[in-house]
mmCIF file of the N, C-alpha and C atoms, coordinates in Angstrom:
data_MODEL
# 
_entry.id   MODEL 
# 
loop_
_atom_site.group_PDB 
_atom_site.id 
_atom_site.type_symbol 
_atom_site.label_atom_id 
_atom_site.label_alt_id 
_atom_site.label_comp_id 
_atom_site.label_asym_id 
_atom_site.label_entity_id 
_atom_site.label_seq_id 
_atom_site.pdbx_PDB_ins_code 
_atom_site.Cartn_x 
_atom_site.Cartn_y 
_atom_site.Cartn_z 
_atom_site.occupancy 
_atom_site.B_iso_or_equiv 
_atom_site.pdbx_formal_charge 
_atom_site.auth_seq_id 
_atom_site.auth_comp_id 
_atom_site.auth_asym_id 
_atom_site.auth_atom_id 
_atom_site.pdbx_PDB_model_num 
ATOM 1   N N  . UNK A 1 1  ? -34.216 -6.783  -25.538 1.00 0.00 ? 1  UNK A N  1 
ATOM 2   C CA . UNK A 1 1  ? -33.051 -5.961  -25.739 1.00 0.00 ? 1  UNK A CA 1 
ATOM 3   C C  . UNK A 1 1  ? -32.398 -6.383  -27.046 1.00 0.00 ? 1  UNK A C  1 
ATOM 4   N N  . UNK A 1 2  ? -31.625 -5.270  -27.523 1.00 0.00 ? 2  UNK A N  1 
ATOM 5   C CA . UNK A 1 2  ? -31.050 -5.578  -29.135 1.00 0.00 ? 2  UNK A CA 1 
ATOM 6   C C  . UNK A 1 2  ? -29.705 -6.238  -28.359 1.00 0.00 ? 2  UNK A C  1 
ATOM 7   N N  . UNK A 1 3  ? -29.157 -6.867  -29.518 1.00 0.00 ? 3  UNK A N  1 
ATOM 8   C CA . UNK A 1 3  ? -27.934 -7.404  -29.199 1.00 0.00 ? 3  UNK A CA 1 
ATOM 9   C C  . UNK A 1 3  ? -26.806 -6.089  -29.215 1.00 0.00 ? 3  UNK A C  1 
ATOM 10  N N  . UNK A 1 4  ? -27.033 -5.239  -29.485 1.00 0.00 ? 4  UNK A N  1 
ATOM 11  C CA . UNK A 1 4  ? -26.079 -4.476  -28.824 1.00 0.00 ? 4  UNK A CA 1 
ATOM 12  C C  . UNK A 1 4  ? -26.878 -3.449  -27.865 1.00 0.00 ? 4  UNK A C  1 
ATOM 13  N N  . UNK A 1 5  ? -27.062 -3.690  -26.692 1.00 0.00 ? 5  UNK A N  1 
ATOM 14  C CA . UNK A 1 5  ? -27.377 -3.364  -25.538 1.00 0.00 ? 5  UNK A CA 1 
ATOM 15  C C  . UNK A 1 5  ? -28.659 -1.932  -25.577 1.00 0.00 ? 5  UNK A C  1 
ATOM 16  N N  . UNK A 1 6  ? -29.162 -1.511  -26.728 1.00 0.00 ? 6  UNK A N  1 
ATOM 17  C CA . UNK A 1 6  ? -30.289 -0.776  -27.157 1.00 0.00 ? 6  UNK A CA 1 
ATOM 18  C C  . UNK A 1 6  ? -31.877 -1.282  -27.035 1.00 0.00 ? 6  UNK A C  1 
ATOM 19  N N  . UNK A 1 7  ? -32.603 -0.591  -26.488 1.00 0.00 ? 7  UNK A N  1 
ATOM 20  C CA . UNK A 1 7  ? -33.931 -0.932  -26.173 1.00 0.00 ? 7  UNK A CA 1 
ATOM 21  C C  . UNK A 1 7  ? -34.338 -2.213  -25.087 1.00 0.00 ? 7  UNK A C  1 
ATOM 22  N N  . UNK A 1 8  ? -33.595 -1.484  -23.882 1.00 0.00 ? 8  UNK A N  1 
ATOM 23  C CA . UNK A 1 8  ? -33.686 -2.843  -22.895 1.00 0.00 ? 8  UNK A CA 1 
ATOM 24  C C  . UNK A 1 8  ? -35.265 -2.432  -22.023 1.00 0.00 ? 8  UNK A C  1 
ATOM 25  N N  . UNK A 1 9  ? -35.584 -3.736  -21.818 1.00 0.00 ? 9  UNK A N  1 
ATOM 26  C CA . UNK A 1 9  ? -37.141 -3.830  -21.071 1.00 0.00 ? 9  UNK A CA 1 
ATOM 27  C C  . UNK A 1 9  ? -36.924 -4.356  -19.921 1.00 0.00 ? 9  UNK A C  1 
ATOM 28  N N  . UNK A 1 10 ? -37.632 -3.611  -18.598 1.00 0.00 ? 10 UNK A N  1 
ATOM 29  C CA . UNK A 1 10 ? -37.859 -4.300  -17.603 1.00 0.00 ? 10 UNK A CA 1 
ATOM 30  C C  . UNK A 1 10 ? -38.746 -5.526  -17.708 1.00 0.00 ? 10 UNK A C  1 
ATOM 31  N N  . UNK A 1 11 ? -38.443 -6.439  -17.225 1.00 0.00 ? 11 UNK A N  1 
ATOM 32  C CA . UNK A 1 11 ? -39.345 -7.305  -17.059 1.00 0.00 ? 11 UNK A CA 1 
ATOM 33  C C  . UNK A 1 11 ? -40.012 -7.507  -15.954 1.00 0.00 ? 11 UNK A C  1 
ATOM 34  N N  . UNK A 1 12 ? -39.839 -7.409  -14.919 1.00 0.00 ? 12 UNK A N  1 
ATOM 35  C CA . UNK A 1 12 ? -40.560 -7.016  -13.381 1.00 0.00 ? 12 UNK A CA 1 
ATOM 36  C C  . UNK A 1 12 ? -40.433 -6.091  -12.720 1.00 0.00 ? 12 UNK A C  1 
ATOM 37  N N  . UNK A 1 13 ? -41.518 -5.638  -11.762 1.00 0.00 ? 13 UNK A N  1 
ATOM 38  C CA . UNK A 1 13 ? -41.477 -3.679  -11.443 1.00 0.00 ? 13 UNK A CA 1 
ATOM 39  C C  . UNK A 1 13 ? -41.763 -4.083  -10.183 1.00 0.00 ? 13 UNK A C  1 
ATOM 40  N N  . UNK A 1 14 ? -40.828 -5.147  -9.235  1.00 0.00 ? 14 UNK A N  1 
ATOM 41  C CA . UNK A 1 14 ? -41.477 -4.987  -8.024  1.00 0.00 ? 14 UNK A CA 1 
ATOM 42  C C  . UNK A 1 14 ? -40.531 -4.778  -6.999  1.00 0.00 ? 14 UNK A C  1 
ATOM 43  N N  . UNK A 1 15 ? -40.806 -3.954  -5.710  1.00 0.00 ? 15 UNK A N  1 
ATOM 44  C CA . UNK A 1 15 ? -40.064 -2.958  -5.165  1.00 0.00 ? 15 UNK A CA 1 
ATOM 45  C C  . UNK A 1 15 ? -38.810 -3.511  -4.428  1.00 0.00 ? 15 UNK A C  1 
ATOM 46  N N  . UNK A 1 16 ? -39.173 -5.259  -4.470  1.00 0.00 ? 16 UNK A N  1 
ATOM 47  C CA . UNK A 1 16 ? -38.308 -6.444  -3.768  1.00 0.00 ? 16 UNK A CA 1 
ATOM 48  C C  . UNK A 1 16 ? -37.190 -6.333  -4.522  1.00 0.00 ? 16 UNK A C  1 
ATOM 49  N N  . UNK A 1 17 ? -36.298 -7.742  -4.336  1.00 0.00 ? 17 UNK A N  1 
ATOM 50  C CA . UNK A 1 17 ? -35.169 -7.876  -4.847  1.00 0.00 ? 17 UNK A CA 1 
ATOM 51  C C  . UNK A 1 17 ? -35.588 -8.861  -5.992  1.00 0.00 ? 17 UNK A C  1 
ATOM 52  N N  . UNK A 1 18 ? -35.406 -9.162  -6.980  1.00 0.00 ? 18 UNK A N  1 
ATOM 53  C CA . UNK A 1 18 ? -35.479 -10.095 -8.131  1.00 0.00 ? 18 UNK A CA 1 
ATOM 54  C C  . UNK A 1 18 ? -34.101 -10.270 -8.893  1.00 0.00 ? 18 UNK A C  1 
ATOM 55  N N  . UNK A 1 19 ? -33.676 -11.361 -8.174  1.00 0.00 ? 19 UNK A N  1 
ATOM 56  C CA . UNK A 1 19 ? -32.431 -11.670 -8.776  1.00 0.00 ? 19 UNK A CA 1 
ATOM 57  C C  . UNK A 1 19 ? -31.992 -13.114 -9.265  1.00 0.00 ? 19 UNK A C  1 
ATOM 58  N N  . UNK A 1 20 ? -30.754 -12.976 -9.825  1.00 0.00 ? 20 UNK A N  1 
ATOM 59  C CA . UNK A 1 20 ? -30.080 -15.013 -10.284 1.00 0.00 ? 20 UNK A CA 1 
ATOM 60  C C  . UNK A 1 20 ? -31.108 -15.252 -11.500 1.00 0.00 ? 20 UNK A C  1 
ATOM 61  N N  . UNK A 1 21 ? -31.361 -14.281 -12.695 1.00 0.00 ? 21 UNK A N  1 
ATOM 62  C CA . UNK A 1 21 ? -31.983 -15.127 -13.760 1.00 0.00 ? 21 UNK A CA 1 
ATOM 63  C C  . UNK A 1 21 ? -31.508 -16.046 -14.450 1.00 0.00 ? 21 UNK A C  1 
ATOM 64  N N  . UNK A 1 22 ? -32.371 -17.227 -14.789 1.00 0.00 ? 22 UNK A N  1 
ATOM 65  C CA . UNK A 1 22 ? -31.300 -18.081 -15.470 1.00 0.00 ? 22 UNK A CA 1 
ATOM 66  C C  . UNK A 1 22 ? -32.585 -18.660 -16.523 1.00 0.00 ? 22 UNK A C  1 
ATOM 67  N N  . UNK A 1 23 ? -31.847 -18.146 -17.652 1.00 0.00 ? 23 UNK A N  1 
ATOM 68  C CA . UNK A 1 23 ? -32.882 -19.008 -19.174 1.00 0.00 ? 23 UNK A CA 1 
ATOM 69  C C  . UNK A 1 23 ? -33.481 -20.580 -19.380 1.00 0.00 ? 23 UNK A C  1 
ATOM 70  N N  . UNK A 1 24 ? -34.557 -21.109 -19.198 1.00 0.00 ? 24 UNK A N  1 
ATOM 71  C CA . UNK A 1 24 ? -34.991 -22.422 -19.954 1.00 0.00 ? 24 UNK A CA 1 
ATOM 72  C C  . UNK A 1 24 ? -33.648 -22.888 -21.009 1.00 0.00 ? 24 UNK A C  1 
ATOM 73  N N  . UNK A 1 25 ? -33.599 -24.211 -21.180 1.00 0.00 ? 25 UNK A N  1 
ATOM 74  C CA . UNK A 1 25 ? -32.809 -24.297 -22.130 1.00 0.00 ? 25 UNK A CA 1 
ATOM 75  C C  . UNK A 1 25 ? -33.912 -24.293 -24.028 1.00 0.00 ? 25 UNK A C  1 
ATOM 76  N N  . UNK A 1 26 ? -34.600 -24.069 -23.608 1.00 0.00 ? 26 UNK A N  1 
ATOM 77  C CA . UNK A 1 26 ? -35.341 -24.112 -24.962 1.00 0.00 ? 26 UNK A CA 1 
ATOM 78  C C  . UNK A 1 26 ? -35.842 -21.937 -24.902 1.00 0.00 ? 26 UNK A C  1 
ATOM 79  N N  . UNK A 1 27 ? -35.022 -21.402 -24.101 1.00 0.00 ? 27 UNK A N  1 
ATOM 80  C CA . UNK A 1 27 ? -35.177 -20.150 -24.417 1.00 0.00 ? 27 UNK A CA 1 
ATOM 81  C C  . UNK A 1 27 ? -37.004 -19.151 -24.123 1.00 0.00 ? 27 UNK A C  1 
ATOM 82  N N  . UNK A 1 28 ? -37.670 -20.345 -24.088 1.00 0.00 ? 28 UNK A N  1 
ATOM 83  C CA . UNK A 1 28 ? -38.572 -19.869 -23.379 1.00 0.00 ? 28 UNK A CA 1 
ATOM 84  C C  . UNK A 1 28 ? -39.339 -19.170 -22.313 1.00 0.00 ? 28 UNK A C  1 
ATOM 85  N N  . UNK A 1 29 ? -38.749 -19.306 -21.272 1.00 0.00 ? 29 UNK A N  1 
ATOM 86  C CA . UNK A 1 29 ? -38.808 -19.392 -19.815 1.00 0.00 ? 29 UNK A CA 1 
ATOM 87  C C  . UNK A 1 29 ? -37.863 -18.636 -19.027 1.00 0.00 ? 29 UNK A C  1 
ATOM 88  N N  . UNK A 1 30 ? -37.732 -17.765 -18.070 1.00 0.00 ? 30 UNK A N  1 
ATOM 89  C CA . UNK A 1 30 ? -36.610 -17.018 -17.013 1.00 0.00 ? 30 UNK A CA 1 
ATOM 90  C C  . UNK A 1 30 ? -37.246 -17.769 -15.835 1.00 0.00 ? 30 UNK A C  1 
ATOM 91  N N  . UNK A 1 31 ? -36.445 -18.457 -15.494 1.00 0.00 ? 31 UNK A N  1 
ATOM 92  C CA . UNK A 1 31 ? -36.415 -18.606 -14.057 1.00 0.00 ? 31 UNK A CA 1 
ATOM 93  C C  . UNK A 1 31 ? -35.485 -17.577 -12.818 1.00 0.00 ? 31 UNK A C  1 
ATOM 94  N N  . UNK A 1 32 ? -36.093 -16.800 -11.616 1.00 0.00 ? 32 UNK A N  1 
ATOM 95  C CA . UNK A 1 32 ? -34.862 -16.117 -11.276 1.00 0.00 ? 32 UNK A CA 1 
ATOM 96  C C  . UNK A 1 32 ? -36.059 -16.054 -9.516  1.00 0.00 ? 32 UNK A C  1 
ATOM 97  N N  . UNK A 1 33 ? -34.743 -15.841 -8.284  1.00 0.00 ? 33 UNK A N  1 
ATOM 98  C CA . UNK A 1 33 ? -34.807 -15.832 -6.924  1.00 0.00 ? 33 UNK A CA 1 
ATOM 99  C C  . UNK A 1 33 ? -35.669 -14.380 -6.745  1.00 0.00 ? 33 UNK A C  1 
ATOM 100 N N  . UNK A 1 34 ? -36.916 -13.972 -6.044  1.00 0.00 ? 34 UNK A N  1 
ATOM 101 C CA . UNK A 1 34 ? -37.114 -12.954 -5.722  1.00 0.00 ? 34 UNK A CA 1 
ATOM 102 C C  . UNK A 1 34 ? -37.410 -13.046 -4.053  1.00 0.00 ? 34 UNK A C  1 
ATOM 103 N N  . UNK A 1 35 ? -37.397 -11.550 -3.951  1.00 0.00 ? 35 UNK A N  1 
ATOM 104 C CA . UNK A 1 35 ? -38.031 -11.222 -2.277  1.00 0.00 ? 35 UNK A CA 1 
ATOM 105 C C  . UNK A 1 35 ? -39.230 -10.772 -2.170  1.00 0.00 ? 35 UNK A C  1 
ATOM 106 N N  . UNK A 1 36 ? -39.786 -10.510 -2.951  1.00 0.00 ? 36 UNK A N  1 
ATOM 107 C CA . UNK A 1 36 ? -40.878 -10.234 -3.023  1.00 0.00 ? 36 UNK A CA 1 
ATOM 108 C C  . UNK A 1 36 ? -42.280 -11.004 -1.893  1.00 0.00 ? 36 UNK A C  1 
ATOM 109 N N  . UNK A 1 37 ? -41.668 -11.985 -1.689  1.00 0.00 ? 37 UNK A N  1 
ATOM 110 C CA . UNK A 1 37 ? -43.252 -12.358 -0.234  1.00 0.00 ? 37 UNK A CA 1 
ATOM 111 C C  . UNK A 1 37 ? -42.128 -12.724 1.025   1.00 0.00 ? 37 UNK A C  1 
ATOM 112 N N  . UNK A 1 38 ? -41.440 -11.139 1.007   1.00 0.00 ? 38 UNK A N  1 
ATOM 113 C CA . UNK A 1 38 ? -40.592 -11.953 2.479   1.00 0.00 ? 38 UNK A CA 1 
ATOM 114 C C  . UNK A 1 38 ? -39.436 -12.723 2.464   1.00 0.00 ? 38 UNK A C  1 
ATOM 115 N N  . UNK A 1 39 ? -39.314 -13.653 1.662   1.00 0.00 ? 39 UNK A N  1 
ATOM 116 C CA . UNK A 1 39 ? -38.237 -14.379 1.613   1.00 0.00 ? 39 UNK A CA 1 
ATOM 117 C C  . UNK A 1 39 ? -37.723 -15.019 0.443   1.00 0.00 ? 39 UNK A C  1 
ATOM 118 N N  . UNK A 1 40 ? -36.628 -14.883 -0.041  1.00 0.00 ? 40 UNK A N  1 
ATOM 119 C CA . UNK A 1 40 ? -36.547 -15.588 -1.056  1.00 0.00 ? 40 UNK A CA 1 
ATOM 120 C C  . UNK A 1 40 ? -36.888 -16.810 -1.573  1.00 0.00 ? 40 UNK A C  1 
ATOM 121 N N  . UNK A 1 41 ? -37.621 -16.900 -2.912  1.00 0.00 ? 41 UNK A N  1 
ATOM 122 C CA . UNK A 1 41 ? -38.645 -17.842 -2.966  1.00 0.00 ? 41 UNK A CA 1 
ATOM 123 C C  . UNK A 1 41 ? -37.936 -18.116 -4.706  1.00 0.00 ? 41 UNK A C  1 
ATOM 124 N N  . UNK A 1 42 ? -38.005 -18.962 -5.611  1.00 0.00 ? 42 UNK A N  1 
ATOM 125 C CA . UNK A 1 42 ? -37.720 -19.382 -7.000  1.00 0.00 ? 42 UNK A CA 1 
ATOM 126 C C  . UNK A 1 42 ? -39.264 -18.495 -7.715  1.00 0.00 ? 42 UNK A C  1 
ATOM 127 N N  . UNK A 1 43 ? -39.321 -17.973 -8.650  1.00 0.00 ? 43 UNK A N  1 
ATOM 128 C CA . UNK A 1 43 ? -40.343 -18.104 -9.606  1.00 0.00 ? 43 UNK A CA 1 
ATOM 129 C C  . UNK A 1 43 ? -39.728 -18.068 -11.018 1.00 0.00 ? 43 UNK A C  1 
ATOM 130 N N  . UNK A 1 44 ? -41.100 -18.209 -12.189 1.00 0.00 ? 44 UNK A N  1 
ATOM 131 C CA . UNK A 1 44 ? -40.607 -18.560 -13.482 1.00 0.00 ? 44 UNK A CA 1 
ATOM 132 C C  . UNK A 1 44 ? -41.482 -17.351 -13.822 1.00 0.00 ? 44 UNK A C  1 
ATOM 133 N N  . UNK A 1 45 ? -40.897 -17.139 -15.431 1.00 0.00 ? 45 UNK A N  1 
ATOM 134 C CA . UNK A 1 45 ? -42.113 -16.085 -16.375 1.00 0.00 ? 45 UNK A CA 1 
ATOM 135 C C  . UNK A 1 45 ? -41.399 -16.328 -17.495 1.00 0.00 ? 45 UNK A C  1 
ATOM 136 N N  . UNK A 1 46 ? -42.194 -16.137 -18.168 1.00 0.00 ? 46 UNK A N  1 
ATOM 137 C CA . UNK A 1 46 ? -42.630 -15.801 -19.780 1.00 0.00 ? 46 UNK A CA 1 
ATOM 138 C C  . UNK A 1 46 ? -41.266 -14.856 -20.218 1.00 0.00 ? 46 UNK A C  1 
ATOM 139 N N  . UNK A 1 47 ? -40.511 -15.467 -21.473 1.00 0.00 ? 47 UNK A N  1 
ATOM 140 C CA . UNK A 1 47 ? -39.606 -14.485 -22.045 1.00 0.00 ? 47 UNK A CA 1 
ATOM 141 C C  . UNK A 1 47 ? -39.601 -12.917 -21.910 1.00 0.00 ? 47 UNK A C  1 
ATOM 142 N N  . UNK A 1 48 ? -41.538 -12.671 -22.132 1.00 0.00 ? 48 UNK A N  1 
ATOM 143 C CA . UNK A 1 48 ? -41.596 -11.239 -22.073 1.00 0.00 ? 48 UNK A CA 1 
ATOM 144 C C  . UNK A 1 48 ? -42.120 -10.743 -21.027 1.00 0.00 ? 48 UNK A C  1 
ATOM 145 N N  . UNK A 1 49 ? -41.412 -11.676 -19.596 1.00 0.00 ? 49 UNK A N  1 
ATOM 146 C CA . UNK A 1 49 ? -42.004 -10.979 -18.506 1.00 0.00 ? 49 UNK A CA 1 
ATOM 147 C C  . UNK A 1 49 ? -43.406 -11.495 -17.854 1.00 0.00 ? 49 UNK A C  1 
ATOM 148 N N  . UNK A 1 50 ? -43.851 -11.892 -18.571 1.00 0.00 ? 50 UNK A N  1 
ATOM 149 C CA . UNK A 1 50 ? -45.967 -12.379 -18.536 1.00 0.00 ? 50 UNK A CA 1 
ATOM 150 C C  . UNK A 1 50 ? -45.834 -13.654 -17.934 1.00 0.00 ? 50 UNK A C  1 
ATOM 151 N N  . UNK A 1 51 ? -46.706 -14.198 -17.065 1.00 0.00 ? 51 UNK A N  1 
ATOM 152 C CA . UNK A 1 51 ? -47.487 -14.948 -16.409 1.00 0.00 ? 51 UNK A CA 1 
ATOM 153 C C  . UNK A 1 51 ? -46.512 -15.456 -15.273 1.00 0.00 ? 51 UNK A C  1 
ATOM 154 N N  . UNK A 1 52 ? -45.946 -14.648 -14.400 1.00 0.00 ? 52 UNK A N  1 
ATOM 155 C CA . UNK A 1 52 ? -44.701 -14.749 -13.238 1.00 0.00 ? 52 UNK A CA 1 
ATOM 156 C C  . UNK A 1 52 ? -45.240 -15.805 -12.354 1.00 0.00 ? 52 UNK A C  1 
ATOM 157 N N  . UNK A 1 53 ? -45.090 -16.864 -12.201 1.00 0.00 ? 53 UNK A N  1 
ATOM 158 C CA . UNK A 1 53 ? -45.677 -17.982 -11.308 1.00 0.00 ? 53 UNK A CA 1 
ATOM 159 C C  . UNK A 1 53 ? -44.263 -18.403 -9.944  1.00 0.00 ? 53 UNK A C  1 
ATOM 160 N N  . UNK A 1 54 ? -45.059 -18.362 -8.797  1.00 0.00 ? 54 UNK A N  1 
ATOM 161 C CA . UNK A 1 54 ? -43.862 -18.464 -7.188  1.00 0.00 ? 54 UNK A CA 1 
ATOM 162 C C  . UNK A 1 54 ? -43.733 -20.209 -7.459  1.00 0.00 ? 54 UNK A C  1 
ATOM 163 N N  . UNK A 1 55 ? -42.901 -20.842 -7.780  1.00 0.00 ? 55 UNK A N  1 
ATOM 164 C CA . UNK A 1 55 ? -42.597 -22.439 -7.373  1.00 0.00 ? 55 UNK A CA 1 
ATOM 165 C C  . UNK A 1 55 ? -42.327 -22.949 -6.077  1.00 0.00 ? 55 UNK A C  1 
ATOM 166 N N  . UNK A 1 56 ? -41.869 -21.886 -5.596  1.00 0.00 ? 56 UNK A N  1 
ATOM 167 C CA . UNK A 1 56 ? -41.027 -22.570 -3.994  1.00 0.00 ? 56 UNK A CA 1 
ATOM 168 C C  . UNK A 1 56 ? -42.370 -21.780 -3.140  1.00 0.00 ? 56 UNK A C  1 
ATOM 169 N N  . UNK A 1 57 ? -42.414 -22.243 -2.300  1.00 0.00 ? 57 UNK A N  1 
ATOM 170 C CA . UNK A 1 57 ? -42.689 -22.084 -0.953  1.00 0.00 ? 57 UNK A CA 1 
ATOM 171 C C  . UNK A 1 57 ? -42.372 -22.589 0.953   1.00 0.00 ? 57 UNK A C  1 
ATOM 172 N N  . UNK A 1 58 ? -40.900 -21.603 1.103   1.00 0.00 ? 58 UNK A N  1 
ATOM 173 C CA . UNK A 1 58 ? -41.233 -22.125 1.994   1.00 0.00 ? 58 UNK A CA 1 
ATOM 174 C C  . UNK A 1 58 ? -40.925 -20.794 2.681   1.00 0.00 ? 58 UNK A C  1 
ATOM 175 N N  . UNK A 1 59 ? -40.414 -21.201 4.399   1.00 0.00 ? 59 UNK A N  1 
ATOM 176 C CA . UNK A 1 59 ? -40.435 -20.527 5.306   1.00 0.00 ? 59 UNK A CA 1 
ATOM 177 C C  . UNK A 1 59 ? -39.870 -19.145 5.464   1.00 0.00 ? 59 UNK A C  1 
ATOM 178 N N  . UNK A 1 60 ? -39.756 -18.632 6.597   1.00 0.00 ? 60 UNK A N  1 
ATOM 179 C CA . UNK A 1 60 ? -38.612 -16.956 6.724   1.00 0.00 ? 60 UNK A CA 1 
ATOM 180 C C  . UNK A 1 60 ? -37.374 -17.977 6.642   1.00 0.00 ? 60 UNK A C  1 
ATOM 181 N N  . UNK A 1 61 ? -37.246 -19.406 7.333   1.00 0.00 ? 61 UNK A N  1 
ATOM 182 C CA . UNK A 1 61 ? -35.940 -18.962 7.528   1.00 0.00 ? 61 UNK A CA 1 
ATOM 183 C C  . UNK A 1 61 ? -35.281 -19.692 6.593   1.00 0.00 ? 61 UNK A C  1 
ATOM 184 N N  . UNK A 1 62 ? -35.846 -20.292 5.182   1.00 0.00 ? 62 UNK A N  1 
ATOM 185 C CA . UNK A 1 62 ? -35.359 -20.756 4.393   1.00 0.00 ? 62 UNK A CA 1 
ATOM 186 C C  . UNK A 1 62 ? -34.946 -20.198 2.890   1.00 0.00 ? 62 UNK A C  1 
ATOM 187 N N  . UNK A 1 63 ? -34.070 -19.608 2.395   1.00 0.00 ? 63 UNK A N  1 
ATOM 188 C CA . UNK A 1 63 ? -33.932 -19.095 0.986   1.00 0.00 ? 63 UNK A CA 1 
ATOM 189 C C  . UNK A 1 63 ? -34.009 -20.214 -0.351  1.00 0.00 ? 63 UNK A C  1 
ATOM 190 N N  . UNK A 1 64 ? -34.480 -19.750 -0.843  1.00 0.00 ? 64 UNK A N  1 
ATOM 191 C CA . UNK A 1 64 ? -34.344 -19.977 -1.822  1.00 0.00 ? 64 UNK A CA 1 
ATOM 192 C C  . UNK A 1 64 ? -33.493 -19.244 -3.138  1.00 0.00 ? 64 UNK A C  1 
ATOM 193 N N  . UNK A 1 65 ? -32.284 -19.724 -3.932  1.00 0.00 ? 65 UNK A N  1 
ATOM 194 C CA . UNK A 1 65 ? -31.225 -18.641 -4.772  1.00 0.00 ? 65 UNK A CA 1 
ATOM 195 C C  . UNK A 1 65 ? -31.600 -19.208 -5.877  1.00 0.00 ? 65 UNK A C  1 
ATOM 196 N N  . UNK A 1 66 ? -30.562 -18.657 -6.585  1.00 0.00 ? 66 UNK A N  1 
ATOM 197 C CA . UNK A 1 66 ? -29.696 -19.694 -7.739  1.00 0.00 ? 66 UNK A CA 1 
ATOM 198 C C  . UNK A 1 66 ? -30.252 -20.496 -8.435  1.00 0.00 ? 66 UNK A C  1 
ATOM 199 N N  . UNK A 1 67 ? -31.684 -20.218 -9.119  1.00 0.00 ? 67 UNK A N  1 
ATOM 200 C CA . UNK A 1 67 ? -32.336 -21.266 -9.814  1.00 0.00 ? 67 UNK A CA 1 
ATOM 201 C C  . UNK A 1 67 ? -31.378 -21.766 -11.166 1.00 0.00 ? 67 UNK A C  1 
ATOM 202 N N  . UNK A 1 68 ? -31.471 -23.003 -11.552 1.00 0.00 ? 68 UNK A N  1 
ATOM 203 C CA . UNK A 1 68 ? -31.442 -24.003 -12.777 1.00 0.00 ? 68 UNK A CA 1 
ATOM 204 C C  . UNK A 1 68 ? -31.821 -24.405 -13.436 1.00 0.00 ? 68 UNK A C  1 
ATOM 205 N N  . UNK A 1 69 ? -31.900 -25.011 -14.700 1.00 0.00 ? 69 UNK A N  1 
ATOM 206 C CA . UNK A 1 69 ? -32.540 -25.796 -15.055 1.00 0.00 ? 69 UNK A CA 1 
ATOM 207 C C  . UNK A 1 69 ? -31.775 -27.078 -15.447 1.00 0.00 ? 69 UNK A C  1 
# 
């Protein structure tokens, strides 16, 4: 996206919830909470969206939010 709010890109197209992004501090990296396998779980990706990897795994009855770095 431009800095004034022109040419914004999805970065994930999945039908879940994908939410709480929060930037690498070296700008690299989005870390953000999705629903996508059932339960909220942490994953990371690529500035431009590319190589979305799940970190957390756990149960239904455990969430995972609010990632950090």
């Amino acid at each position: 996206m431009n800095s004034d709010g022109s040419h914004q890109t999805n970065l994930t197209n999945q039908h879940a919830q994908d939410l709480f992004p929060a930037w690498s501090p070296d700008g690299v990296k989005i870390a953000f909470a999705s629903m996508r396998d059932g339960n909220y779980e942490i994953y990371i990706m690529n500035e431009d969206g590319s190589t979305q990897t799940r970190l957390t795994h756990n149960t239904m009855s455990a969430a995972d939010l609010y990632p950090a770095w």
